[in-house]
C-alpha positions in Angstrom: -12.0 0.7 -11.1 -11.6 -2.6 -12.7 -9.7 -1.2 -15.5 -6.8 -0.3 -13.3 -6.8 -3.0 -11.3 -6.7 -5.8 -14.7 -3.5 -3.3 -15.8 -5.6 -2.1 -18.7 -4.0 1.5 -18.3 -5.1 3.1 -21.6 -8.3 2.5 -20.8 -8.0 3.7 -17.0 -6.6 7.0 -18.6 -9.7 7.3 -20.9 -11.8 7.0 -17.9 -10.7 9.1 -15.6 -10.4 11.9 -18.4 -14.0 11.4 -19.5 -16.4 10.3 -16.9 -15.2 8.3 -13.4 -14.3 10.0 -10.4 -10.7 9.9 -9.3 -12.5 9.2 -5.4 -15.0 6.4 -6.9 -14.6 3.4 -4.0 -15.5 -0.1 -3.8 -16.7 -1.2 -0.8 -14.5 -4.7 -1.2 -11.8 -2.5 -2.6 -9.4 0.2 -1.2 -10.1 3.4 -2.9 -8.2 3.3 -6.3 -5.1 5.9 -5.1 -4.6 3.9 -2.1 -4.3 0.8 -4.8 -2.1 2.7 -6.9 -0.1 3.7 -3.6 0.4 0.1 -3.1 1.4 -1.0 -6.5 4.0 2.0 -6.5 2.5 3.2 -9.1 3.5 6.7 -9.2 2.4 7.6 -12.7 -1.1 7.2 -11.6 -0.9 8.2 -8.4 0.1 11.5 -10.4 -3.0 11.0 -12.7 -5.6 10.3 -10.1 -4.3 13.5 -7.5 -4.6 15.8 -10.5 -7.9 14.2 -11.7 -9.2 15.5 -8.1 -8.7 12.3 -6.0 -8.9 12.8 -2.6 -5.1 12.8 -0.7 -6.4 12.3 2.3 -8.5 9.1 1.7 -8.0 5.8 4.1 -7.8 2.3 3.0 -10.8 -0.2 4.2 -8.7 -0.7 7.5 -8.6 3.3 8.0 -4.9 4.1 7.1 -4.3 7.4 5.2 -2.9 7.3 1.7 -0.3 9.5 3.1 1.0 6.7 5.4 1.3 4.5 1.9 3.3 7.3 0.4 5.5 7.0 3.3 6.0 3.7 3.6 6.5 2.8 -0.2 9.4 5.4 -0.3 
């Protein structure tokens, strides 16, 4: 999601509301809660688990979103 990613989060909300999947992945790119994860961006963490993404997803180097929740604190 390259609208999250360049911080355009108006957008990113339009988005996810009307048409992309919370679970879309990039093969380059960590799926976009595990980005949001690492940003410590808990607003959209929020958005994209109640849009449907998927909680137990794993970054391009296999480590659970959970474990990102954990260590971001």
């Amino acid at each position: 999601m390259n609208a999250y990613m360049k911080g355009n989060r108006e957008i990113t909300k339009k988005l996810i509301d009307e048409c992309v999947s919370p679970n879309f992945e990039d093969s380059k790119e960590d799926p976009i809660l595990i980005c949001a994860l690492k940003k410590g961006d808990y607003e959209f963490v929020k958005i994209f688990l109640d849009k449907g993404a998927n909680p137990n997803t794993r970054s391009r180097n296999s480590i659970p979103a959970l474990s990102f929740l954990v260590a971001c604190g």
